[in-house]
N, CA, C and O atoms as a MOPAC input file, in Angstrom:
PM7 MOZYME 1SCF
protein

 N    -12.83600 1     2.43500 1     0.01000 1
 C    -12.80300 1     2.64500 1    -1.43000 1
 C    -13.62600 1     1.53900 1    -2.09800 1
 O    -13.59700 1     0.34700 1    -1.79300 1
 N    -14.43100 1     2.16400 1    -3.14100 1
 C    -15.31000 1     0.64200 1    -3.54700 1
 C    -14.33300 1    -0.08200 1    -5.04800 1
 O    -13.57000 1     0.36400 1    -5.90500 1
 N    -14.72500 1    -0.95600 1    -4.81000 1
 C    -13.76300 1    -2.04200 1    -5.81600 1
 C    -14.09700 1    -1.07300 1    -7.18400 1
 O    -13.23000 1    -0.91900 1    -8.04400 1
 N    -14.94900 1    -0.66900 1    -7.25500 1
 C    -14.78500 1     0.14400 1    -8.84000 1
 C    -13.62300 1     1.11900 1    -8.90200 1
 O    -12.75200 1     1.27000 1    -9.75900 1
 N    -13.81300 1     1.62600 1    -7.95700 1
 C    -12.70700 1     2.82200 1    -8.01300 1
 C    -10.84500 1     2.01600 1    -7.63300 1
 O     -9.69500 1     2.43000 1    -7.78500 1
 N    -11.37600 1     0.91100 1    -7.17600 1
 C    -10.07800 1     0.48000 1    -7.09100 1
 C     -9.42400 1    -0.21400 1    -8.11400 1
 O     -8.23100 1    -0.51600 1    -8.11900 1
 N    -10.13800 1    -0.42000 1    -8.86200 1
 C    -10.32700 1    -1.03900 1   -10.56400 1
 C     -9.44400 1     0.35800 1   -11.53000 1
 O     -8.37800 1     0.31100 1   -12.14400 1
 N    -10.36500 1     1.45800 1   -11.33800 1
 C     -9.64300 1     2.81600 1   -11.78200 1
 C     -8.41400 1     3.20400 1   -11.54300 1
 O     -7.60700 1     3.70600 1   -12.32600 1
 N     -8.24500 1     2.82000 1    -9.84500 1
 C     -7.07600 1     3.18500 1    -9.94000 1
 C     -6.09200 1     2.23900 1   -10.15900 1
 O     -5.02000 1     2.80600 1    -9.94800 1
 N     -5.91300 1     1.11700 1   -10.46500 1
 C     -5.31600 1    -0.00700 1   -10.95200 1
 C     -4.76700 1     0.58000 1   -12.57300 1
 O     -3.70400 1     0.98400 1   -13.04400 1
 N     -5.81100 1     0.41200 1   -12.94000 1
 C     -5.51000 1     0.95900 1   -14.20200 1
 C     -4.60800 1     1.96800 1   -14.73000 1
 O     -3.72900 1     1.74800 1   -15.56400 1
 N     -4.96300 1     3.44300 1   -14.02300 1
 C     -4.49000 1     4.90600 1   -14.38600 1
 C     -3.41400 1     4.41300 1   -13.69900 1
 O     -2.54100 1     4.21800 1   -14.54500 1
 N     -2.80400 1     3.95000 1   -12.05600 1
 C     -1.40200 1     3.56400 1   -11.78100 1
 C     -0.60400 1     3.01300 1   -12.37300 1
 O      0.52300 1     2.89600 1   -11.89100 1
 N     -0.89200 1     2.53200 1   -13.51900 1
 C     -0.02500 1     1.07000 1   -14.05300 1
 C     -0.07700 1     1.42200 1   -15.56600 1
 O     -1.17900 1     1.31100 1   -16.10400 1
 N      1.22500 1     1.93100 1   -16.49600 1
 C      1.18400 1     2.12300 1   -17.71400 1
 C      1.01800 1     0.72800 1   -18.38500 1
 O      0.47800 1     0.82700 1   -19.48700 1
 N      1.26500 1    -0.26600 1   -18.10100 1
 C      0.75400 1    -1.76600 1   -18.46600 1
 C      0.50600 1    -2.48800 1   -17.74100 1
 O      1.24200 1    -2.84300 1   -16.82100 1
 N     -1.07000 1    -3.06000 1   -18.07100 1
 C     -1.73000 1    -3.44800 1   -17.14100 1
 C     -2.14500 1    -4.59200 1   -17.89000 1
 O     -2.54600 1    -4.54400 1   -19.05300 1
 N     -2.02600 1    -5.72700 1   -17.12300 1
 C     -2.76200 1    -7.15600 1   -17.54700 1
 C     -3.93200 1    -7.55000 1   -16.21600 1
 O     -3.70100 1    -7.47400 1   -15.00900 1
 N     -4.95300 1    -7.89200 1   -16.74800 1
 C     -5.75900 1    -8.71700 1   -15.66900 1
 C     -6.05500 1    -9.79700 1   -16.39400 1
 O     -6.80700 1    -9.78500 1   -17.36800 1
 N     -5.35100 1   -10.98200 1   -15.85300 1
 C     -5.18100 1   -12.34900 1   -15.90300 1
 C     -5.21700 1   -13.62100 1   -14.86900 1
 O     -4.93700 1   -13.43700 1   -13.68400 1
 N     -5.45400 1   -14.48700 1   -15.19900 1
 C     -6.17500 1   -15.70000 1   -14.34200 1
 C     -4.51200 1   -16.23400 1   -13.85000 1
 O     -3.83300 1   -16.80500 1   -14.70400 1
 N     -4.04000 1   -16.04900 1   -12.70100 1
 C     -2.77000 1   -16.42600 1   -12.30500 1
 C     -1.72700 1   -15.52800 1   -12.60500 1
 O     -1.79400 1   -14.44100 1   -13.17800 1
 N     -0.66700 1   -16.18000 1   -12.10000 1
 C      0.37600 1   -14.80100 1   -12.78600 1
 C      1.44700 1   -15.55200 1   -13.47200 1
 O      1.60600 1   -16.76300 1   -13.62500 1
 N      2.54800 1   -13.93000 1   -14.06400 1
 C      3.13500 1   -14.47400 1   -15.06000 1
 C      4.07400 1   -16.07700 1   -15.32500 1
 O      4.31800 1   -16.72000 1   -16.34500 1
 N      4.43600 1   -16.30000 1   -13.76100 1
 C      5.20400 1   -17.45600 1   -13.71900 1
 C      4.03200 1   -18.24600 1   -13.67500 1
 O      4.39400 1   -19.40000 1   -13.90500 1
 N      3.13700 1   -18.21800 1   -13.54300 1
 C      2.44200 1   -19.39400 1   -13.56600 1
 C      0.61000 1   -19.20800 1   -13.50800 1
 O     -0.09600 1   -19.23500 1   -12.50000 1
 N      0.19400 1   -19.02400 1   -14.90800 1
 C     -0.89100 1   -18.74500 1   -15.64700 1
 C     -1.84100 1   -20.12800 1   -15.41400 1
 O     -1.49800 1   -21.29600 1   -15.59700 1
 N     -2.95700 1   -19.68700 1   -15.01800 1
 C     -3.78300 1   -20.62000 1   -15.16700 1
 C     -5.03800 1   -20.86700 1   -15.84200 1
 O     -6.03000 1   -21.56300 1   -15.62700 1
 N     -4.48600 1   -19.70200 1   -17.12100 1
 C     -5.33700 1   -20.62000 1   -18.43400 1
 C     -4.10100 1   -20.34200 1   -19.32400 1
 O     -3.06500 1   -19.69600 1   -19.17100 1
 N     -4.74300 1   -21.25400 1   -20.53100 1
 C     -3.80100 1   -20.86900 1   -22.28200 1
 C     -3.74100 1   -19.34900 1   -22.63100 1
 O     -2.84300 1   -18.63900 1   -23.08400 1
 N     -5.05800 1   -19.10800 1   -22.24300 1
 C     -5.26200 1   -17.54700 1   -22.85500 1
 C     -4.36300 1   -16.23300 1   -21.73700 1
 O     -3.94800 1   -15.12000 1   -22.06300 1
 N     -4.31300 1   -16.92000 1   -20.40700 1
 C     -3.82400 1   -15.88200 1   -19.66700 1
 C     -2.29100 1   -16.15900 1   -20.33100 1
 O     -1.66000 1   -15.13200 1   -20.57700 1
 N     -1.67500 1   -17.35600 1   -20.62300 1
 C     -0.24400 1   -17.87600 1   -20.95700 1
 C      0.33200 1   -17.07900 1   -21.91100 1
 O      1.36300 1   -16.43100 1   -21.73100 1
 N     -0.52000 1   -17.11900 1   -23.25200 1
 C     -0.48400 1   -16.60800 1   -24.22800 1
 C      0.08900 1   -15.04300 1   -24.23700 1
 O      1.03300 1   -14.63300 1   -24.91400 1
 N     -0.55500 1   -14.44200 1   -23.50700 1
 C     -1.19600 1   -12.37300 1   -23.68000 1
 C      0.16900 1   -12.60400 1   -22.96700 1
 O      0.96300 1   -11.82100 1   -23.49000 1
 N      0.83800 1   -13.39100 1   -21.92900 1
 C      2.02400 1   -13.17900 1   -21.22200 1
 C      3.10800 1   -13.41600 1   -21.57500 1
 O      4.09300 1   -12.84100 1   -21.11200 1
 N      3.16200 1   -14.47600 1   -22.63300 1
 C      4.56000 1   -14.45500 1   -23.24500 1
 C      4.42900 1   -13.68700 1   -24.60300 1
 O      5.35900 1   -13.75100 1   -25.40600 1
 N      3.15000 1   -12.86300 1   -24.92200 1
 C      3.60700 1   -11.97400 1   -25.86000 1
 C      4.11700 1   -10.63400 1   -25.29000 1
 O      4.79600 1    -9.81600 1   -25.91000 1
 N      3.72200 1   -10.54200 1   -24.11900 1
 C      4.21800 1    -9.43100 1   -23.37900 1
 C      5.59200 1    -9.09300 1   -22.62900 1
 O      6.15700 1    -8.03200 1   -22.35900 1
 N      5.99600 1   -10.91200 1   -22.33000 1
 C      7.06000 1   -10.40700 1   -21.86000 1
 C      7.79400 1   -10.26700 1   -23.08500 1
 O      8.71900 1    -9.45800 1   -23.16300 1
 N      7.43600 1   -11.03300 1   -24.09500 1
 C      8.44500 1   -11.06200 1   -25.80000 1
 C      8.76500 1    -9.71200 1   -25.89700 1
 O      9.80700 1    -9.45800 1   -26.50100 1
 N      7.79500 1    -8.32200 1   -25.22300 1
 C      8.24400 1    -6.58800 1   -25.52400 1
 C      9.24700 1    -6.58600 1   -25.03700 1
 O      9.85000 1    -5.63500 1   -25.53600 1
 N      9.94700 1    -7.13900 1   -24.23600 1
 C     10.87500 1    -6.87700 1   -23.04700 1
 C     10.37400 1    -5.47600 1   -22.55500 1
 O     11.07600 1    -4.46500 1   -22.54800 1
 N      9.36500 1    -5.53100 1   -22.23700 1
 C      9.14700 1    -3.93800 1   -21.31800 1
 C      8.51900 1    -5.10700 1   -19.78000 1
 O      7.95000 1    -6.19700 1   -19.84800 1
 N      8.91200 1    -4.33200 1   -18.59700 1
 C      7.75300 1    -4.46000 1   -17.60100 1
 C      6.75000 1    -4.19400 1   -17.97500 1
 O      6.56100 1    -3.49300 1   -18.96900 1
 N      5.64400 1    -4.81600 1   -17.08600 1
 C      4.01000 1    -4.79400 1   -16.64100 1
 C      3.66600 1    -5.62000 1   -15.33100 1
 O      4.22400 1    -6.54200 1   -14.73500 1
 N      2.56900 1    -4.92900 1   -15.15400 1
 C      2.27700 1    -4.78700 1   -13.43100 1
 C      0.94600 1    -6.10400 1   -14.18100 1
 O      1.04400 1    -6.40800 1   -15.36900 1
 N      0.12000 1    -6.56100 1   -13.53100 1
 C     -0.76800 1    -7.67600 1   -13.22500 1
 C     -1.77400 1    -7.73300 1   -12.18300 1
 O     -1.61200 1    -7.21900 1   -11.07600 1
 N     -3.01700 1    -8.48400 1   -12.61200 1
 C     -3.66800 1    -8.77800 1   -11.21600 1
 C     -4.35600 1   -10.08700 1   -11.52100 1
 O     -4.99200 1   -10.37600 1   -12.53500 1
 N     -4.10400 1   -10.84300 1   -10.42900 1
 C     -4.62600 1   -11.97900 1   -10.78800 1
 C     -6.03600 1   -12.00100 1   -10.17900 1
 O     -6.17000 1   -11.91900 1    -8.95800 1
 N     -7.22300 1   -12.12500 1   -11.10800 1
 C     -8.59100 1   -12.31700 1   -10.80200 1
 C     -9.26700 1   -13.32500 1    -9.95200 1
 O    -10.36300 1   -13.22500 1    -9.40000 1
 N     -8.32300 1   -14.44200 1    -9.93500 1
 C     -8.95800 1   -15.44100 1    -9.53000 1
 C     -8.36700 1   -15.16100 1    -7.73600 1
 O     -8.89200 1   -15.82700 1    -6.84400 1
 N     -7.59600 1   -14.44100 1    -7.50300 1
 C     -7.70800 1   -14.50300 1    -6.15500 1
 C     -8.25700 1   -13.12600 1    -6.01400 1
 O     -8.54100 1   -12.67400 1    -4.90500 1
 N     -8.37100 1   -12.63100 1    -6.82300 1
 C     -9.35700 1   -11.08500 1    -5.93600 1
 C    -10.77500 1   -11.01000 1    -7.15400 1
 O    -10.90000 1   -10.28000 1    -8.13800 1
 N    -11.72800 1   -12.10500 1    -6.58500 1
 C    -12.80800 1   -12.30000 1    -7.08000 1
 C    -14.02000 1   -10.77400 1    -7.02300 1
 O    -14.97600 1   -10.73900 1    -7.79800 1
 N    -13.88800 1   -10.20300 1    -6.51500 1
 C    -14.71600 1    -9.15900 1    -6.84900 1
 C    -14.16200 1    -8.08400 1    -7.69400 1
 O    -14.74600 1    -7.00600 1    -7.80700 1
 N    -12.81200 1    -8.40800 1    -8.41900 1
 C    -12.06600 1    -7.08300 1    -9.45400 1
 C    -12.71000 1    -8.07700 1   -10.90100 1
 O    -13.12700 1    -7.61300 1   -11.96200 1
 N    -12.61900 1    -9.42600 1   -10.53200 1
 C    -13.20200 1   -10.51400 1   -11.55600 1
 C    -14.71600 1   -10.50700 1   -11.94800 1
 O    -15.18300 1   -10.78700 1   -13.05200 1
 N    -15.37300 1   -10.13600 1   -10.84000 1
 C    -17.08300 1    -9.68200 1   -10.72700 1
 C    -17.27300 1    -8.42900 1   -11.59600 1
 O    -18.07100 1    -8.38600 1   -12.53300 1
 N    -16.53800 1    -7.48700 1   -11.24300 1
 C    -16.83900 1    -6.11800 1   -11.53100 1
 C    -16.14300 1    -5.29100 1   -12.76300 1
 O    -16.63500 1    -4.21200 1   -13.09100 1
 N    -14.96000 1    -5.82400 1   -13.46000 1
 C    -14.05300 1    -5.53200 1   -14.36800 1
 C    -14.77500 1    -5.48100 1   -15.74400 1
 O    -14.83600 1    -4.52200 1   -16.51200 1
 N    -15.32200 1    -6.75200 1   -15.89200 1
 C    -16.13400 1    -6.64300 1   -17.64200 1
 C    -17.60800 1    -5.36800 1   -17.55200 1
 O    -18.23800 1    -4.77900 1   -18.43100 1
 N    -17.66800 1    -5.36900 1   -16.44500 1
 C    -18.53800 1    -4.06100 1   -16.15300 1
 C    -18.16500 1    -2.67000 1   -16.85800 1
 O    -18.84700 1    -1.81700 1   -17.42500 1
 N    -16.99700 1    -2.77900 1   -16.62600 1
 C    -15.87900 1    -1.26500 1   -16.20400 1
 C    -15.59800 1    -1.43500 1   -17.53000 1
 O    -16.12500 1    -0.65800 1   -18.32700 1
 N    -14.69800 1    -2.50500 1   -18.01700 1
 C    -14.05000 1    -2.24900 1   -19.54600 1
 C    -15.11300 1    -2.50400 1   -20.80600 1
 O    -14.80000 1    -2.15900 1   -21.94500 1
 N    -16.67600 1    -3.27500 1   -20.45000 1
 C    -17.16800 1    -3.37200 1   -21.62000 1
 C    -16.86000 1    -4.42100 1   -22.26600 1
 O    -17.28200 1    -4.77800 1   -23.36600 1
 N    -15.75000 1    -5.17900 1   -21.24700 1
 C    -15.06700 1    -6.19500 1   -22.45100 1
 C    -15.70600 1    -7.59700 1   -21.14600 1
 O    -15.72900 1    -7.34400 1   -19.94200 1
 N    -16.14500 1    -8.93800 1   -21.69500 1
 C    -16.95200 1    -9.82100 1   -20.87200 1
 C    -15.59200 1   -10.51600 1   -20.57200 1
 O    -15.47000 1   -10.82000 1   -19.38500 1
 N    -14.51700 1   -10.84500 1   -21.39400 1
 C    -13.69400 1   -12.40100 1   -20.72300 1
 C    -12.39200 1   -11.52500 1   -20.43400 1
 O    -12.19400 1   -10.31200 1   -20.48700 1
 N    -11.54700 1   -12.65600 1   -20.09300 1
 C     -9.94200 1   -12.42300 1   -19.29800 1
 C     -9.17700 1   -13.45600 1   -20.21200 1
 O     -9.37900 1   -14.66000 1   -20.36500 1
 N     -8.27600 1   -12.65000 1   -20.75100 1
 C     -7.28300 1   -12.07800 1   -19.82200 1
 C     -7.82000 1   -10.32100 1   -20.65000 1
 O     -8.24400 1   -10.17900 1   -21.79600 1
 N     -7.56000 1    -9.01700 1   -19.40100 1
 C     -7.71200 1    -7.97800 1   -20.50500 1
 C     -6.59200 1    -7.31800 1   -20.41000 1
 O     -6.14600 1    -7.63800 1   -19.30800 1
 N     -5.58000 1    -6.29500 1   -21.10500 1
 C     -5.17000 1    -5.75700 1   -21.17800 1
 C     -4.76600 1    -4.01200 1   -21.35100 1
 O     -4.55300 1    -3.58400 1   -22.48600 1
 N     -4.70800 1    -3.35200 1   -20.50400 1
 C     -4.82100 1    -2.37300 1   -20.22600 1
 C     -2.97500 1    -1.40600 1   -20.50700 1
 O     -1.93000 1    -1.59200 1   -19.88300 1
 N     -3.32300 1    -0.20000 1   -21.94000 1
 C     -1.73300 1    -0.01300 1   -21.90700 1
 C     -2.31600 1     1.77700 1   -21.88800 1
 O     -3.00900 1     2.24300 1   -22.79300 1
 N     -1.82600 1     2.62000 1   -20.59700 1
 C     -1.40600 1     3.93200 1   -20.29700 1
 C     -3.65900 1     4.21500 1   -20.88400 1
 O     -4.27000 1     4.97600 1   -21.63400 1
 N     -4.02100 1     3.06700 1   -19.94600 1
 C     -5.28200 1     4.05300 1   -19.03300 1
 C     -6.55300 1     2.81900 1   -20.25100 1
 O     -7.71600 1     2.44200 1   -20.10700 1
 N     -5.71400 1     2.63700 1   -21.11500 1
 C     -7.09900 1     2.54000 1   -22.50500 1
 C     -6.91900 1     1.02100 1   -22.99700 1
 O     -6.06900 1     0.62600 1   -23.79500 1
 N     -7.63600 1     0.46100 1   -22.52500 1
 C     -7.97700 1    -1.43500 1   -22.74800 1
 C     -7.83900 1    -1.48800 1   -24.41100 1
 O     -8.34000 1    -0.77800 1   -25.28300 1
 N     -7.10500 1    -2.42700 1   -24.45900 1
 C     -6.24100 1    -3.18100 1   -25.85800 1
 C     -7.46000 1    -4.39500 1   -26.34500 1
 O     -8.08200 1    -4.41300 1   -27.40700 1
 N     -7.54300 1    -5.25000 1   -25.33300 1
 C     -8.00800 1    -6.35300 1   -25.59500 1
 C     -7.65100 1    -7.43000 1   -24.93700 1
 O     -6.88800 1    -7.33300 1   -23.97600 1
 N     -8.16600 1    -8.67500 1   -25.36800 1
 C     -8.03200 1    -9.71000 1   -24.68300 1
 C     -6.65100 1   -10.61400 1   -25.89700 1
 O     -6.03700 1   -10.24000 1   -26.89700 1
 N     -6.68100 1   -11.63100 1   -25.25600 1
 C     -5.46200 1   -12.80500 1   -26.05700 1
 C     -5.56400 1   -12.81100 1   -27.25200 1
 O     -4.48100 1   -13.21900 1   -27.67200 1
 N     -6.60800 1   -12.48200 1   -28.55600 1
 C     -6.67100 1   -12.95200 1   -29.51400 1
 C     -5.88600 1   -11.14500 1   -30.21700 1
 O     -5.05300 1   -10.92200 1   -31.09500 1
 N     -6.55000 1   -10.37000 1   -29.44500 1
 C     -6.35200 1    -8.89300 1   -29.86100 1
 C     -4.61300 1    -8.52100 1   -29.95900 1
 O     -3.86700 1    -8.03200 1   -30.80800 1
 N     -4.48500 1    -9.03700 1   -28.63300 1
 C     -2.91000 1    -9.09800 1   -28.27300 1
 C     -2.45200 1    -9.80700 1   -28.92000 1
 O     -1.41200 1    -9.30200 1   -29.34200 1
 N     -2.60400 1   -10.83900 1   -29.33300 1
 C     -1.73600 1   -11.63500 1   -30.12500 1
 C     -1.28700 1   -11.26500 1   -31.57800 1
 O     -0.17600 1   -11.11500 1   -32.08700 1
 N     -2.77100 1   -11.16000 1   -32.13300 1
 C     -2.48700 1   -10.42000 1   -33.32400 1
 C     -2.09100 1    -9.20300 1   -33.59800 1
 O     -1.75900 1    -9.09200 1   -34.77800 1
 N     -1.96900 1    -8.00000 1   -32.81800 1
 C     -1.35200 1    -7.07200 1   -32.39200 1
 C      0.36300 1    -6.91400 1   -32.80700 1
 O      1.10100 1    -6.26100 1   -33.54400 1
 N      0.40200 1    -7.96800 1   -31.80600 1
 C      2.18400 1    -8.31100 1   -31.53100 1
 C      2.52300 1    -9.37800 1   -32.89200 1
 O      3.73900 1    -9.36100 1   -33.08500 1
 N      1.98000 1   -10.07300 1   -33.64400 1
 C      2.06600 1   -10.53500 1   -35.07600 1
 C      2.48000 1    -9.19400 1   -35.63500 1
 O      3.66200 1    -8.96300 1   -35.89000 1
 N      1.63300 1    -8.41100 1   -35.80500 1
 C      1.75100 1    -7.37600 1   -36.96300 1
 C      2.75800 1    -5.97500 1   -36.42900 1
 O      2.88700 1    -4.91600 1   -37.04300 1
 N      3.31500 1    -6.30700 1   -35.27500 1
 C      4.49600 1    -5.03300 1   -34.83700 1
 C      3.64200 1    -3.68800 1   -34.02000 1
 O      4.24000 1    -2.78600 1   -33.43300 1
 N      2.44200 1    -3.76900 1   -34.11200 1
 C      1.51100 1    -2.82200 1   -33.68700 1
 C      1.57300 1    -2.73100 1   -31.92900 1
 O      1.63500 1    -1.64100 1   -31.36000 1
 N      1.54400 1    -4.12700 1   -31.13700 1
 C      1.54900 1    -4.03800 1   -29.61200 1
 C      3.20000 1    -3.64300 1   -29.20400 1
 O      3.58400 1    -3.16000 1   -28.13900 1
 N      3.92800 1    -3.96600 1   -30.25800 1
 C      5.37400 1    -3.71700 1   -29.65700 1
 C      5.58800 1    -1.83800 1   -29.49900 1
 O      6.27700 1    -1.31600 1   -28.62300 1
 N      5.00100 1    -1.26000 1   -30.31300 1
 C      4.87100 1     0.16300 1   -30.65100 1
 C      4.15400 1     0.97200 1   -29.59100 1
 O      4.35000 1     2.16000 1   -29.33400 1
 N      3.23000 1     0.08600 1   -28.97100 1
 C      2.85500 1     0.52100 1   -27.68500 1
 C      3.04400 1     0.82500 1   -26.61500 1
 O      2.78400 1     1.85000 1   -25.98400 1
 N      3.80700 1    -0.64300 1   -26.22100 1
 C      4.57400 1    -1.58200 1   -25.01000 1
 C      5.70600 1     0.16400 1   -24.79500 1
 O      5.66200 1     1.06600 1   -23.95800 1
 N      6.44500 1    -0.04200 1   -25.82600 1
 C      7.77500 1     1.10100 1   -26.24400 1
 C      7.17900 1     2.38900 1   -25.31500 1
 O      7.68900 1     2.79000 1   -24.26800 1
 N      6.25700 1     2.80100 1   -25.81400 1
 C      5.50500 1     4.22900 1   -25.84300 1
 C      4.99300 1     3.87900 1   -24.68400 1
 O      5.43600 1     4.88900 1   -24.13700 1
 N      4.49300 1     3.38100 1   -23.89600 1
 C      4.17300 1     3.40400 1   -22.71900 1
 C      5.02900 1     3.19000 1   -21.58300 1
 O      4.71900 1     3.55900 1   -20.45000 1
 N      6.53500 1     2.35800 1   -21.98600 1
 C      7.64700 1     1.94700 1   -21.18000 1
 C      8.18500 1     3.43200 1   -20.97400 1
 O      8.44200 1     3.69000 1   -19.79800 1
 N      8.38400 1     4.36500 1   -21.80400 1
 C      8.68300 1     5.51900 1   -22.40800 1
 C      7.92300 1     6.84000 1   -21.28400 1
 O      8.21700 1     7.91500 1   -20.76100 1
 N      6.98800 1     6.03400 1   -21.37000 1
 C      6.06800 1     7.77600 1   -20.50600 1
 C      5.93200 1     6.84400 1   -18.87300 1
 O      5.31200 1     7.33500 1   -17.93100 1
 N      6.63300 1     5.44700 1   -18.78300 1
 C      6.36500 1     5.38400 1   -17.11100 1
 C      7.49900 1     6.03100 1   -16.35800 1
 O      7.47600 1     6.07800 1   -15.12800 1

């Protein structure tokens, strides 16, 4: 399977999807920290992949989403954004409405 398609199916498998630098217990940037404690703040699950140990999903991902940096966020197939998107998102009640609706259809 080539890493693109394994990128796809990452995605379409996983009604919330983070690709972030480390994982949730232990983030290794601000920005991956950030997108994660606004996420767990939904109290919904989400699935993860950490980039920095699977360097070719890290090569090939800003390809796929269009979007260049990490952390990105992926909710039921369709990329949200990165930390600043998410953040302000979950400020204004808008990512929690999601999180719901996607916890909802997994």
């Amino acid at each position: 399977m080539s890493i693109e398609q394994t990128i796809k199916d990452q995605i379409q498998s996983n009604s919330i999807l983070l690709y972030m630098k480390g994982n949730p217990d232990a983030p290794q940037c601000g920005f991956s920290a950030r997108a994660t404690q606004v996420l767990m703040a939904c109290g919904k699950r989400f699935a993860y992949v950490d980039i920095l140990s699977n360097p070719e999903i890290r090569a090939n991902l800003p390809q796929i989403s269009n979007w260049p940096t990490f952390p990105q966020l992926f909710i039921n197939g369709e990329l949200i954004g990165g930390c600043d998107i998410i953040t302000e998102m979950h400020e204004k009640g808008e990512l929690q409405a999601l999180v719901d609706k996607a916890g909802a259809d997994a």
